[in-house]
C-alpha positions in Angstrom: -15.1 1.9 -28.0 -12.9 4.2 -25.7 -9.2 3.0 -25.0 -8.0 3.7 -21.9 -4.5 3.3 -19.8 -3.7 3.1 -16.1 -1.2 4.8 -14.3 -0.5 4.1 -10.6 1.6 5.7 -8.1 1.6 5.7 -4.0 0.2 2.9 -1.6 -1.0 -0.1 -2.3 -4.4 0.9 -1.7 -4.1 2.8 -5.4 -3.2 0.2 -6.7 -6.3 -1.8 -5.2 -8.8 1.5 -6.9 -7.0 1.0 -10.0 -7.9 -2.6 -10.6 -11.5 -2.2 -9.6 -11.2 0.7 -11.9 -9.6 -1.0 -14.6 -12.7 -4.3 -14.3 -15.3 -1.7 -14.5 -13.6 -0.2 -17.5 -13.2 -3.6 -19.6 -16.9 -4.3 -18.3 -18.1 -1.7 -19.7 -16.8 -2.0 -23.1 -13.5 -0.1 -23.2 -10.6 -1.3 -24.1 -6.6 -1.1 -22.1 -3.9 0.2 -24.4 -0.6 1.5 -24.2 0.1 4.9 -23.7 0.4 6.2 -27.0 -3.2 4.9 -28.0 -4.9 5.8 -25.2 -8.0 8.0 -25.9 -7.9 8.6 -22.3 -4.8 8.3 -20.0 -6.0 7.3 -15.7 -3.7 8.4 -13.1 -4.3 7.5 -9.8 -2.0 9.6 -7.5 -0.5 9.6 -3.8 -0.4 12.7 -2.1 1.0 11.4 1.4 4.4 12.9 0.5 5.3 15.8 -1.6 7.8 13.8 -3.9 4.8 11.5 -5.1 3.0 14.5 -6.0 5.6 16.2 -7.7 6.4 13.1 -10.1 2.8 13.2 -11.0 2.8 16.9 -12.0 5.9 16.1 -14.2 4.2 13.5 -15.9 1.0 15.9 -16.7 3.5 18.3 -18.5 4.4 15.3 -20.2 1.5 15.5 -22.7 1.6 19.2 -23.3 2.9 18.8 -27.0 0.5 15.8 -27.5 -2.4 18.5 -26.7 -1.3 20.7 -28.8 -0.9 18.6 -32.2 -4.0 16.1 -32.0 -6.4 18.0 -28.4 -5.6 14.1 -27.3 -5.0 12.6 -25.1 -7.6 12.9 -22.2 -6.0 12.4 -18.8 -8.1 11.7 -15.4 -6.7 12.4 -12.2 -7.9 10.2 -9.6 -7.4 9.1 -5.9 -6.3 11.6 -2.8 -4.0 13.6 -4.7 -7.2 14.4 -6.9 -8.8 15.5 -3.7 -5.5 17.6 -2.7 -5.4 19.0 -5.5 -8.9 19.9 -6.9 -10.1 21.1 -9.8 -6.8 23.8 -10.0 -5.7 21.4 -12.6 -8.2 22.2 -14.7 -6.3 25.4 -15.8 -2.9 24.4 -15.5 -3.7 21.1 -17.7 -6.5 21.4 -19.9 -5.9 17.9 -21.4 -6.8 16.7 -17.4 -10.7 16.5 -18.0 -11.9 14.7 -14.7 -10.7 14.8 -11.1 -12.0 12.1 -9.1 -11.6 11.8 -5.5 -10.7 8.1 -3.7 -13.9 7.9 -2.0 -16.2 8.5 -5.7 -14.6 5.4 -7.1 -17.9 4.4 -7.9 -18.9 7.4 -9.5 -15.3 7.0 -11.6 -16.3 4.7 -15.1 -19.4 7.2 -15.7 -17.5 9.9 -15.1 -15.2 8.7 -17.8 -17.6 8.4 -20.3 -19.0 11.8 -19.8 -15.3 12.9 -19.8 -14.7 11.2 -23.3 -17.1 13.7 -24.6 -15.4 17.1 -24.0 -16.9 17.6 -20.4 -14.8 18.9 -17.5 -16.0 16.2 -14.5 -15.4 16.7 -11.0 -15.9 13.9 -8.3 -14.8 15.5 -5.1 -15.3 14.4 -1.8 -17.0 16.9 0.2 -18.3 14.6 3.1 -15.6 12.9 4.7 -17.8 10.2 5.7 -19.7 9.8 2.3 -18.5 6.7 -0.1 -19.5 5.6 -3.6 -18.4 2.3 -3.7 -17.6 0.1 -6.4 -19.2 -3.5 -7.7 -16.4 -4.4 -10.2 -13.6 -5.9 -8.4 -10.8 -7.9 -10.1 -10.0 -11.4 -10.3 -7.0 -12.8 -11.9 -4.4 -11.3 -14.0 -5.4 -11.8 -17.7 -7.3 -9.2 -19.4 -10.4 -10.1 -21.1 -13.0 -8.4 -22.7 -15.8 -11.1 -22.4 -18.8 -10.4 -19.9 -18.0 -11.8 -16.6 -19.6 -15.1 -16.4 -20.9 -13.9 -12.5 -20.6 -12.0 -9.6 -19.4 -8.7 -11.6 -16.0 -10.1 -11.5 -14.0 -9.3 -14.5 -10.2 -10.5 -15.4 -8.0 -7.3 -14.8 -5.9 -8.0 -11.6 -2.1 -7.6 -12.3 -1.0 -10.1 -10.5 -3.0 -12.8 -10.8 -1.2 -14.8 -7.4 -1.6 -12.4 -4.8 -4.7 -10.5 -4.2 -5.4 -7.3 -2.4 -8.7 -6.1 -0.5 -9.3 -3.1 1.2 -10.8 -4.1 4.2 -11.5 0.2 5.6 -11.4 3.1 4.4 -10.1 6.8 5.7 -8.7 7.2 8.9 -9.7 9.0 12.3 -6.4 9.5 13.7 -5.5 13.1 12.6 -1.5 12.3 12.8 -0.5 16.0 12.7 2.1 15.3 10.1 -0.3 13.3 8.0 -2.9 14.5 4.8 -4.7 10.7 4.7 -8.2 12.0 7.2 -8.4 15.1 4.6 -7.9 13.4 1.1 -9.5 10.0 1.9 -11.6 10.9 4.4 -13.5 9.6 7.8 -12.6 6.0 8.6 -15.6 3.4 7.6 -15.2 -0.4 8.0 -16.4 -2.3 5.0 -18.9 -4.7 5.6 -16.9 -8.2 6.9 -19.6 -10.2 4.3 -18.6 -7.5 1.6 -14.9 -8.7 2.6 -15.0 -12.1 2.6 -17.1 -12.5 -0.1 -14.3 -10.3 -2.3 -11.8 -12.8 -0.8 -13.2 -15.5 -1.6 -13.4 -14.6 -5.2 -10.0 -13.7 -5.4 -9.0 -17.5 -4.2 -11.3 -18.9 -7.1 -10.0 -16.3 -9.5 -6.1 -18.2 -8.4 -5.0 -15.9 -5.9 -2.6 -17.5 -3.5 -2.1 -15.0 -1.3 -4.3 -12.0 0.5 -3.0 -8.8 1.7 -6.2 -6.9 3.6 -5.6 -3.2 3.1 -6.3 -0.4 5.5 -4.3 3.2 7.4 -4.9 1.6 10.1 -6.6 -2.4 9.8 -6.8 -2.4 13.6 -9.3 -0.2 13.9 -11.7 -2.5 11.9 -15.1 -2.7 13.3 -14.5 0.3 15.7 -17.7 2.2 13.9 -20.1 -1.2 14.0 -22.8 -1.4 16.8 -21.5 -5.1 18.0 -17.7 -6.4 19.0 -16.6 -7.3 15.7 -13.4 -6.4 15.2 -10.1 -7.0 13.0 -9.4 -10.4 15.0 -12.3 -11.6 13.9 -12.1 -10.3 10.2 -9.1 -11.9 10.7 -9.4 -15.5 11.8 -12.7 -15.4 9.1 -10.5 -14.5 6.2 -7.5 -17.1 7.3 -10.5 -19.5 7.2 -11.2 -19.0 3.4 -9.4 -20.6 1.9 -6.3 -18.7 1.2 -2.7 -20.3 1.3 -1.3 -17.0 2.8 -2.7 -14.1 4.7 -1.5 -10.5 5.2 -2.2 -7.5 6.8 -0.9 -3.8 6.3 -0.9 -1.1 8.8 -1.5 -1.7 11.9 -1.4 1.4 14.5 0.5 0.5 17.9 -1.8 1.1 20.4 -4.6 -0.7 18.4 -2.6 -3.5 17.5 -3.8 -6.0 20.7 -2.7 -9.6 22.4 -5.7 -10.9 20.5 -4.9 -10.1 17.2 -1.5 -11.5 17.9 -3.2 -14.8 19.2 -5.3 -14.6 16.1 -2.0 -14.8 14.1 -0.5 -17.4 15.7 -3.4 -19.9 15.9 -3.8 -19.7 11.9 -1.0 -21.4 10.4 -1.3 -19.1 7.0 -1.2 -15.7 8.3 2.1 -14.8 7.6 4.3 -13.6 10.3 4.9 -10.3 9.5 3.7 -7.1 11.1 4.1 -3.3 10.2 3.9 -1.5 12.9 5.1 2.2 12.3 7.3 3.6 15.6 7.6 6.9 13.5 9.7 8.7 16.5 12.2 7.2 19.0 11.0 10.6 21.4 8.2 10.8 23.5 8.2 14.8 23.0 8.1 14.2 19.3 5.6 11.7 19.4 3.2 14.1 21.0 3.9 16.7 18.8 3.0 14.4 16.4 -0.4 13.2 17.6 0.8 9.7 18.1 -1.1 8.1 20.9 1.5 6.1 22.6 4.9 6.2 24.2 8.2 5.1 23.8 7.8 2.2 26.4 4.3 1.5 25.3 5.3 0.9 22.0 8.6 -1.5 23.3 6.1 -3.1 25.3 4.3 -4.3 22.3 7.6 -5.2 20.4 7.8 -7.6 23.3 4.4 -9.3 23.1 4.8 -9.5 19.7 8.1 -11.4 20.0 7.1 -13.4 22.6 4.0 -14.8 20.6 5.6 -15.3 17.1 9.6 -15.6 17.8 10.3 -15.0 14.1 8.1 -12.6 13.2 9.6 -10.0 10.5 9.3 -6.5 12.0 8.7 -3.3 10.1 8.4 0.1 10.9 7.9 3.5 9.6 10.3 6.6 10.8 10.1 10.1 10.0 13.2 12.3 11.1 13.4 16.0 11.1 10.3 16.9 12.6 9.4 20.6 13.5 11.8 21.2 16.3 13.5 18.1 16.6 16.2 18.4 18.3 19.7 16.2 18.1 18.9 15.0 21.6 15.1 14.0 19.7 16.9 12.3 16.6 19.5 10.5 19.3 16.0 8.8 20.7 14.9 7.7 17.2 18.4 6.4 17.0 18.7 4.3 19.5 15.5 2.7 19.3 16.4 1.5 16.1 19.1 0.0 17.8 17.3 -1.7 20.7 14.8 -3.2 18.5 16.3 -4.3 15.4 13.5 -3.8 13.0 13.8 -6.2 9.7 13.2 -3.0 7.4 12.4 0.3 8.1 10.6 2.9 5.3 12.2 5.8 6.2 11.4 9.3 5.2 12.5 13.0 5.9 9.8 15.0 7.2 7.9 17.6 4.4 5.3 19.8 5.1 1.8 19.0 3.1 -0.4 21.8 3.3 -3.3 22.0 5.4 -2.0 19.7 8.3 -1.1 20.6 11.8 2.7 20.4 11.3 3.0 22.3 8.3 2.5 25.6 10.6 4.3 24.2 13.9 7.7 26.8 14.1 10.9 24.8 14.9 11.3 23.9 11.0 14.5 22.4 10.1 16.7 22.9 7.2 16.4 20.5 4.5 19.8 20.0 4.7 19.9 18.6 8.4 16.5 16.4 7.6 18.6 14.6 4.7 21.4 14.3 7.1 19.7 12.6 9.6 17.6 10.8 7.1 21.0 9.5 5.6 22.4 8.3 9.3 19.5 6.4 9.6 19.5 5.0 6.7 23.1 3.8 7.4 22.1 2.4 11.1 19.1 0.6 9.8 21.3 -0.9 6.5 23.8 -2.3 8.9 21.0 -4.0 11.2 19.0 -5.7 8.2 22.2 -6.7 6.7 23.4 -8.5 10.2 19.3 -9.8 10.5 19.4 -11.3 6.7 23.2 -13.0 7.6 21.7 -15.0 9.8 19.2 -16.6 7.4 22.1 -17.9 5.3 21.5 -21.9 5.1 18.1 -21.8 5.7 15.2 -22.8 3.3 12.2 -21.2 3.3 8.8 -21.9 1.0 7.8 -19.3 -0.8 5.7 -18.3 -3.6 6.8 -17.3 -6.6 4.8 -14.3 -7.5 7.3 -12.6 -10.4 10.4 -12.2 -12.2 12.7 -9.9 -10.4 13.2 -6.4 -12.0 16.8 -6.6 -12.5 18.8 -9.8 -13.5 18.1 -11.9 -16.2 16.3 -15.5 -15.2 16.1 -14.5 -11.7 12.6 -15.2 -10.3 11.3 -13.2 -6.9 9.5 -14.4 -4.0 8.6 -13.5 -0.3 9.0 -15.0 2.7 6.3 -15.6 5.7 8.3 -12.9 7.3 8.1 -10.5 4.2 11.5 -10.8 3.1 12.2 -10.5 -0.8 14.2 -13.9 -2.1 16.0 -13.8 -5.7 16.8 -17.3 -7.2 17.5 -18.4 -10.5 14.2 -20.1 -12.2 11.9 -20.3 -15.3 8.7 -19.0 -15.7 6.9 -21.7 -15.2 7.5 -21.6 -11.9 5.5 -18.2 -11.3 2.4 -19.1 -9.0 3.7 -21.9 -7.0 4.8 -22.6 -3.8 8.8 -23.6 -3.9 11.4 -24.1 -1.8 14.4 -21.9 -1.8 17.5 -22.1 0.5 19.6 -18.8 1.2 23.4 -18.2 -0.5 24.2 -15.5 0.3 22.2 -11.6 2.3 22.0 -8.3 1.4 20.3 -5.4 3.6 16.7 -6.0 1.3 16.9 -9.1 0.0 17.8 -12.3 0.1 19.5 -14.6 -2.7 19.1 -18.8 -2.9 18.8 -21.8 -4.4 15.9 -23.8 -5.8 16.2 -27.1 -3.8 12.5 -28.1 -4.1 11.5 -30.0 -7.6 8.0 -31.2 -6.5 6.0 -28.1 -7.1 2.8 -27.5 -5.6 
């Protein structure tokens, strides 16, 4: 029996590979270990943004003096930084004996195996619109090496409260900044059966809570021969079963009245919306192959508002942009400003090879990205600070889905808006419904009380 141990890093949609990963694994007869046991170490990599990448080369040195003492242990490299990268590894890390693109995750456990015996595997993804899927999916958080009793659902999900399911993968939208349509491929909607069904075993398995996964979940259903779409992937999945629904990304000019409608008419999709402005300029946001405007974008700020009041608002923002200029920044700036996002993620611009923007002249020094990355930061601080102030007093339910990673006794929870709560609790708390009212706000979380003794 192999041993094997999973390493995750980037989007939540790695994490998603890694657990059906991880259930094929166990199903299969191996068996999860630490680290230091491991026949065979799995890394599943981002390679959106060049400081995920990095940290995952540091951590491949890492077992450099391992190799040399025992020729253990093996490492895979898995996911779109696999992709990005290739089989280069190979000779830079000759521990790394597979490289496994995201859309061969099927192909991944065999692969393994013939990996376990000396063989150098490579799973690339050479057609963009070409997927291996995946049977084993996960259901609740307890490992288990038994045979699933059905359905090819084993016990390997992490959190064995909330649930994630990628409801698309790939991405058609060739953002000129962006590597996602070359290391994951064409965008392909899973089938909504395939989805449901995946949802609804996650609710039996004790999931409380969905999240559907996707670069852009709005464009569900664009590449089916009918007029399915996400709304009604949507409304379907709110109508499984599940206490809470949510959705992550949605593209503005994809993201339509309906959907909203959709949202308000189910009572357990959660208010919450990402919806990434990534420029405040119109000139930037064609250099960047967005495909909306400024006022396009404001426009569906206020539909959104004006269907669910409290909705927690996201965004994305990328500053220092080939040739952004100060006048450029001052737009992204002050739309910040007019719309008073909730939480903003935030990044200065880096070139990843291969895309559009990497060769576009006008670069910046690094030094003014991290300045204007660090203004930002200070703008959009102050604003979810004076948003969170407001919530002081007020009780919200929420479900407790983990103890908090700093601060002993505190439990963690979100909102319906998406807004982290920390509250004193025990663990026997974790995977219900409580109610929590707010002390006291800081710019990303919140802090309360347990008021509500009759747990659900």
């Amino acid at each position: 029996m192999y041993r094997f141990c999973m390493k995750v890093y980037g989007c939540q949609m790695n994490v998603y590979d890694s657990e059906r990963v991880r259930a094929a694994l166990l199903r299969r007869g191996w068996i999860e270990a630490g680290e230091d046991e491991a026949d065979m170490i799995v890394f599943t990599g981002c390679s959106v943004r060049g400081k995920a990448e990095q940290k995952v080369w540091s951590e491949l040195g890492r077992y450099a003096p391992l190799w040399k003492a025992k020729k253990r242990p093996y490492v895979a490299l898995t996911g779109c930084i696999a992709q990005n990268l290739g089989d280069s590894v190979f000779s830079r890390f000759p521990w790394v004996r597979l490289v496994s693109g995201p859309r061969h995750i099927g192909l991944l456990p065999e692969g393994l195996e013939r990996a376990m015996t000396g063989e150098r595997v490579t799973l690339l993804d050479e057609d963009p619109r070409e997927f291996h899927g995946l049977d084993d999916f996960p259901s609740s958080g307890l490992p288990s090496h038994e045979p699933p009793s059905s359905g090819g659902i084993i016990e390997a999900r992490e959190n064995r409260y909330r649930g994630y399911v990628t409801i698309a993968h790939g991405c058609d939208n060739f953002c000129t900044y962006c590597i996602v349509p070359y290391v994951r491929g064409r965008f392909l909607s899973r089938p909504p059966q395939e989805v449901l069904h995946e949802v609804q075993a996650l609710i039996e398995s004790g999931a409380r809570e969905v999240t559907l996964l996707g670069q852009n979940v709005n464009s569900y259903g664009n590449d089916f021969d009918n007029d399915y779409g996400f709304a009604e992937l949507l409304r379907q999945v709110a109508r499984t079963g599940a206490e809470r629904v949510r959705f992550v990304t949605s593209l503005p000019q994809d993201f339509t009245e309906k959907i909203a409608r959709v949202m308000v008419e189910e009572p357990n999709i959660c208010p919450s919306l990402n919806l990434p402005i990534q420029a405040g300029s119109d000139r930037i946001l064609r250099l960047m192959n967005r495909k909306y405007t400024r006022a396009g974008y404001m426009e569906k700020v206020r539909m959104v508002r004006s269907l669910l009041p409290e909705v927690g608002l996201t965004s994305d923002l990328i500053v220092g942009f080939p040739g952004e200029t100060e006048e450029d920044f001052q737009e992204s700036v002050s739309a910040l400003s007019e719309i008073r996002f909730d939480l903003v993620h935030t990044a200065a611009y880096s070139e990843r090879a291969g895309t559009p923007a990497a060769a576009m002249p006008g670069a910046l020094p690094q030094e003014t990205r991290m300045e204007r990355l660090n203004r930002v930061n200070e703008l959009q601080n102050h604003i979810a600070l004076s948003i969170n102030r407001t919530l002081v007093g007020r009780r919200f339910r929420i479900l407790v889905d983990g103890s908090a990673p700093r601060g002993e006794g505190l439990l963690q929870g979100r909102t319906p808006t998406d807004k982290v709560v920390l509250f004193q609790g025990t663990e026997d708390l974790l995977g219900r419904f409580v109610s929590v009212e707010i002390d006291s706000a800081e710019s990303w979380c919140l802090k309360g009380t347990l008021i509500d003794e009759n747990r659900q």
